[in-house]
N, C-alpha and C positions, 0 to 999 in steps of 0.2 A: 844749775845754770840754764837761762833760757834758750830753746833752740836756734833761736837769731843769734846770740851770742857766741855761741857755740860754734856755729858756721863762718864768722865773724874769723873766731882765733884762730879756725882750718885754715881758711883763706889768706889771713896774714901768717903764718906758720910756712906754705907753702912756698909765700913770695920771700921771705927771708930765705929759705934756701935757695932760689934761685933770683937772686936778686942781680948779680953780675951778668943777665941774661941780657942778649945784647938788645930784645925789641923792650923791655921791662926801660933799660936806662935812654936808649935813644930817642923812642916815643914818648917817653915824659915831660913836662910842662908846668912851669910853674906860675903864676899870677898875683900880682898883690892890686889891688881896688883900694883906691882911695873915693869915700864920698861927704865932702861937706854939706849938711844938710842942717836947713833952718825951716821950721813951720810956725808958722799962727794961723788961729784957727777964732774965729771971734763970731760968740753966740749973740745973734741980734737983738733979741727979745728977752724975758724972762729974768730971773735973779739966782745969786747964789744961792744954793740950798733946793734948787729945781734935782730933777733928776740927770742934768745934764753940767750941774755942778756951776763951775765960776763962768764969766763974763765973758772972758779970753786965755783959752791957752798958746803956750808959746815955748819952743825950746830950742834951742841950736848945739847941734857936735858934730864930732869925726872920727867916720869908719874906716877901720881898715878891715877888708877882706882877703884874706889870703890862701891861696887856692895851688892845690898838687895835686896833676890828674897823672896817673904813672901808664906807663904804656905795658903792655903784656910778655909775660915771660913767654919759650919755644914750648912746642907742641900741641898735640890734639887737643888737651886739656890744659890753657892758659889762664893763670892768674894775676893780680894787679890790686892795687890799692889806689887808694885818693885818697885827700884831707882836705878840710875848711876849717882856717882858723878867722874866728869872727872877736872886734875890739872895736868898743866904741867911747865914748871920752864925752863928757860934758863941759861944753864950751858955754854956756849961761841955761840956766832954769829955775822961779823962785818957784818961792811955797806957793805960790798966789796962781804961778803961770802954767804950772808940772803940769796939770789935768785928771791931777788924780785927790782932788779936794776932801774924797772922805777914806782914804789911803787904802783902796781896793785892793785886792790881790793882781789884779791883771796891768797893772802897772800905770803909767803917765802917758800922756801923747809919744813921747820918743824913747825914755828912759826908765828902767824896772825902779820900783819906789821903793824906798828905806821907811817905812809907816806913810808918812803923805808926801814925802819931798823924794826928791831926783836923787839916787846915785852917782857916786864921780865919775866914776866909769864899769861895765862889763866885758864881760867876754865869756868865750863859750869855743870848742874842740869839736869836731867831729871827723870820724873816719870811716870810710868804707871799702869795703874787700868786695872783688868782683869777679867774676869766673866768667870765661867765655870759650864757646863751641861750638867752632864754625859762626855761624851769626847770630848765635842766642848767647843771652849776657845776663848775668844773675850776677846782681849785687845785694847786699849785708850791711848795715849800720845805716848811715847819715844820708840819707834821701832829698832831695825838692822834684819831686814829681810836677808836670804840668800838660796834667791831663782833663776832659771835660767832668770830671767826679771828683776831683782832689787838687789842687791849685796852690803852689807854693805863693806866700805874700812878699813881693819887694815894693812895700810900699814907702818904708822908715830909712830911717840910718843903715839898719843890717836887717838881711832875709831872714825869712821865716824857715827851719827845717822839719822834719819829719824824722823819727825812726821808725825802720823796719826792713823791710826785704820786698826786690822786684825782677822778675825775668821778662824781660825784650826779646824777642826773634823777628829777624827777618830771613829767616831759609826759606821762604815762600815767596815768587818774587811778585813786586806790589802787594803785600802785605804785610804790614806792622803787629804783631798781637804782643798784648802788656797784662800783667796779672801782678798783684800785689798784697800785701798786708801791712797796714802802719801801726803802729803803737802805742808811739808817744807824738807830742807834736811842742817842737820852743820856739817862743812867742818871738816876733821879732823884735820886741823890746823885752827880753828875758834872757836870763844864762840859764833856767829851770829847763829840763821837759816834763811837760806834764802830760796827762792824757784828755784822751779826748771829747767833743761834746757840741752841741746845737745851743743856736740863740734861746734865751729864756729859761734853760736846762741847767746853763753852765755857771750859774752864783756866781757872776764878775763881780760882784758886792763881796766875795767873799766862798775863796776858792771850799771849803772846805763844806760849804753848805748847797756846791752843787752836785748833779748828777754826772758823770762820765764813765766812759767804756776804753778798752784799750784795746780794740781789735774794729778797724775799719777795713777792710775787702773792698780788695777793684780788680776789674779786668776787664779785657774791650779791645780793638782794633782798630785800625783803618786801613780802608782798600781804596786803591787807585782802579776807578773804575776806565778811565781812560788819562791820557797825562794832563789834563785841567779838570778830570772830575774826580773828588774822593768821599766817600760813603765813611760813615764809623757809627759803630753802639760799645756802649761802656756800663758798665754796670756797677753801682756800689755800696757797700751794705756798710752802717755802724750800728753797732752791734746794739742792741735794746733804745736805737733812737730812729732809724730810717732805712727805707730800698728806696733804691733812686736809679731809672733806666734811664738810659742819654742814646737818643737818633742824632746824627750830624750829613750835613751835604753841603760841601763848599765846589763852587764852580767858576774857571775861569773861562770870559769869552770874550773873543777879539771884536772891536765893535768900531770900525774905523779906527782912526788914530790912537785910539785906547782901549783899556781894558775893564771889562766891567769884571767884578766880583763880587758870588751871592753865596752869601752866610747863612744855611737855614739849621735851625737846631730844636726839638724838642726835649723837656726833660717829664718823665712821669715819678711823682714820687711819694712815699704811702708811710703807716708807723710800721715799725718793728721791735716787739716784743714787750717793755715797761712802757715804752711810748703809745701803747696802745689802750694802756688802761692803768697808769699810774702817772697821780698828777706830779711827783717829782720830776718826772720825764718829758713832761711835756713841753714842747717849743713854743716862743710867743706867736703872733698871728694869727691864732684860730681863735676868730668870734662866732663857732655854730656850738653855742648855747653852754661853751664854757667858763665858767668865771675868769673877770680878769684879765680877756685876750690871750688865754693860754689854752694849749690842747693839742692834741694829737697830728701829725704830718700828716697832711692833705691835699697837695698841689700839683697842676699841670702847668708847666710854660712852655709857650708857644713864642719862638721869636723869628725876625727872619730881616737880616742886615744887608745892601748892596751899595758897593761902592767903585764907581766910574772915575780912573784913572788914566790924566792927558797929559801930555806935555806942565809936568810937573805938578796939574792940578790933581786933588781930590775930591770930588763931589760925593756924599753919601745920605741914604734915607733907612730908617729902620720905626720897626715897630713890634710889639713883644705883649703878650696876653699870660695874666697869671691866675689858672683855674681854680678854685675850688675854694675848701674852708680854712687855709692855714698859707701863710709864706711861702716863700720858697725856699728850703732849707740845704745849708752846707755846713762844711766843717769849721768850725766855731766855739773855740775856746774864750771869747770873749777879750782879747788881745789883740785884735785884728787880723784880718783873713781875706780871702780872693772867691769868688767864686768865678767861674765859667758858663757869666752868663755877657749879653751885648751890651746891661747896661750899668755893665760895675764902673761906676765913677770914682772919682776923685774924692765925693764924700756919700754918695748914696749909693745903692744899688736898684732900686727901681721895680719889686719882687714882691712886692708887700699881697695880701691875699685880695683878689678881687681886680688888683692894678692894670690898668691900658697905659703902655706906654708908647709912644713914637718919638722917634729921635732923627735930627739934620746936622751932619758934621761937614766941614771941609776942611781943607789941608793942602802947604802947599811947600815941593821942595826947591830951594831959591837955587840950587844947583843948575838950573836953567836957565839962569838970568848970570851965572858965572860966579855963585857964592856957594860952593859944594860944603858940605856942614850944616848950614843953618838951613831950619824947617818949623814952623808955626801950623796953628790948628785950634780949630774951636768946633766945640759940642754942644749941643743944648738938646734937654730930655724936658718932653711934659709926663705925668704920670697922673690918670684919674680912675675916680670909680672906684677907691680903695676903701676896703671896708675896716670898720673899726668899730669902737665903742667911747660915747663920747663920756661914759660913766661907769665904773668902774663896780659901784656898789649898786646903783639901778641897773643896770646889764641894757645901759640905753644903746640900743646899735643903732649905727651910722652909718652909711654910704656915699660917696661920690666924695670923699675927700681928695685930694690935689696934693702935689709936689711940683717943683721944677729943678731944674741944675742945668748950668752953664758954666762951661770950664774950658779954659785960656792956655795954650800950653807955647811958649816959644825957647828953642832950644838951637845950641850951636857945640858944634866939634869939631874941635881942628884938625883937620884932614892930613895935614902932612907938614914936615918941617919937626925941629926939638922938641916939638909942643903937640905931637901928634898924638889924640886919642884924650886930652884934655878939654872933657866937655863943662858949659853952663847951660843951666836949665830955670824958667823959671813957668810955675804954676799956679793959675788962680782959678778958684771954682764961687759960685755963688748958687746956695740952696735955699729956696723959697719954699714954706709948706702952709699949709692951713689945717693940720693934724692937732688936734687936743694934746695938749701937756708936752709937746714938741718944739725944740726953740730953731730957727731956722739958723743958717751961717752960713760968711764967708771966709774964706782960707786963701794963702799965699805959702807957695812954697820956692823955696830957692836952694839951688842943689849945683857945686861943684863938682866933676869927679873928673879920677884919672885913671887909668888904667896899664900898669907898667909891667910887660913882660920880663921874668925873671929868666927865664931859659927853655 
């Protein structure tokens, strides 16, 4: 049995003998999420049979999330459990629309595939056991971490999880420290866990022909260096694919009638161990003189985001620099993923090796004008200077190629009354690139959800 596991059956072993404890039943909570969600996603350019598959994908269902966070049994050494039970349902998706045209392992735009077509529906269980002393918390199983090295995705229907084990303390005061190990990671269109792996590495053609590891390492803090200013470094290793250091400094300051906030973040990040000299290992992005656009972790990003908040308004400007010979690399089983960087969009992330990117958002929430709930918001990213190869078998390298994205976001929650916590959302993004063998796109997303507390 594995040591996670092991810890796992202590910790619920513990809480059934003190399950009638009275902070174990009084503090517990239960939650069910409802989320209706519909996307299309329609590739501009290009034909069936690209690498980016059909014309237009498209799929609509509905999630239910269902969430137990238990409160702690008496004394020095207190135990507790949680659960997430995740169900999701196919409400329309054809062969034509799924997005998974040559039936990949890593599933369709929304739903895990049955060879190339949608399943009716999945689901998936997870539980976690958790110990707590004084203010440090160790938990065992079912994780979403969101932290600047590891990045739970709620992009789809149903989030993304992790397994493994992590301890939080706070007995130091103004300081946060986090230390972990993950495992496995399911997809969030998946009821599998699989393990884990980097772009280009991870055979989303065709899980069994990629590379993965099953021990990713993090740990990091942040410190409130005064009560609007906080400092953090994080560190994270997977195992035979990357080190990746993380600097963080977020600042609040009062600036007449508003408030500005500055987001500066750098990430350094290098290969580790097969990544450094086996081309199975290898992440896409690096054109210094490997075949292909594949090779070894090599990157610096530099970004830094500030955003001036007034009387409802949001004004913001950012711009973000990506160093060296390869991407920017994260956690990436090829099923979709988050990273923690300023310019994960809607459909790009903005990372590529060589890339300038700068970005202008605003936002604005109508609570001001007497409409509490509703809030709208637009982004638009340029990204140039990206290196690539425009030829794959002459190793023709390239420079200054371009992207853009601009994305639409207007959303409403009703704030109070029968219908309270009943939100609609709708999302549109539009990606323009000038990249070899890349089709650009636009997307609409429209998402009902509810949120009903069970006790």
């Amino acid at each position: 049995m594995k040591k996670s596991t092991l810890a796992l059956a202590v910790a619920l072993a513990a809480v059934a003998q003190q399950a009638n404890s009275a902070g174990f039943i009084e503090d517990s909570k239960a939650t069910l999420g409802l989320r209706n969600f519909y996307i299309n996603t329609d590739n501009r350019d290009g034909h069936r049979g690209t690498s980016n598959s059909a014309s237009k994908n498209a799929e609509w269902g509905q999630g239910f999330d269902l969430r137990f966070i238990s409160g702690y049994t008496q004394g020095t050494v207190q135990f507790g459990v949680d659960a997430i039970g995740l169900y999701g349902v196919r409400l329309d998706s054809s062969h034509a629309d799924h997005g998974n045209y040559t039936g990949t392992a890593s599933g369709g735009t929304v739903f895990p595939s049955d060879g190339n077509k949608a399943v009716n529906d999945y689901a998936s269980l997870g539980v976690t056991g958790k110990v707590k002393i004084s203010q440090t918390e160790l938990k065992l199983g079912t994780l979403q971490p969101k932290l600047p090295v590891i990045v739970t995705n709620d992009g789809r229907l149903l989030p993304q999880t992790f397994q493994g084990g992590q301890i939080t303390t706070n007995d130091i005061k103004d300081l946060t420290l986090v230390a972990g190990q993950v495992e496995k990671a399911k997809g969030r269109n998946s009821s599998n866990n699989e393990n884990l792996s980097i772009g280009g590495a991870n055979g989303s053609s065709n899980y069994s022909a990629g590379k993965f590891s099953n021990k990713f390492y993090y740990a990091g803090g942040d410190y409130k260096l005064t009560k609007d200013l906080t400092a953090q470094y994080y560190y994270g290793n997977l195992e035979d694919f990357y080190k990746q250091h993380f600097l963080g400094l977020t600042h609040n300051w009062a600036i007449g009638p508003g408030v500005l906030k500055s987001d500066l973040r750098y990430f350094n990040s290098s290969d580790d161990g097969k990544n450094g000299d086996t081309a199975a290992y290898y992440s896409s992005g690096n054109y210094n003189g490997f075949r292909a656009g594949k090779g070894k972790v090599d990157n610096n990003l530099y970004s830094g985001l500030f955003l001036y908040t007034v009387a409802g308004h949001t004004f913001g400007g950012g711009y973000q620099v990506s160093n060296g010979s390869s991407d920017f690399p994260w956690l990436n089983q090829g099923d979709g993923s988050s990273a923690y960087i300023t310019t994960d969009m809607q459909i790009q992330k903005f990372a590529r090796a060589g890339e300038r990117t700068w970005q202008a958002r605003y936002a604005y929430d109508f609570a001001k004008v007497g409409v509490p709930g509703l809030t709208a918001g637009v982004v638009y990213l340029k990204g140039s200077d990206i290196d690539t190869i425009a030829n794959t078998t002459a190793r023709a390298e390239t420079t200054g190629q371009s992207e853009w994205e601009r994305d639409i976001t207007v959303a409403y929650v009703i704030p109070e009354g029968p219908l309270k916590n009943l939100g609609f959302a709708w999302k549109n993004a539009m990606w323009r690139t000038d990249l070899a063998s890349t089709r650009s796109q636009d997307e609409n997303r429209l998402i009902v959800s509810y949120s009903l507390p069970l006790f």
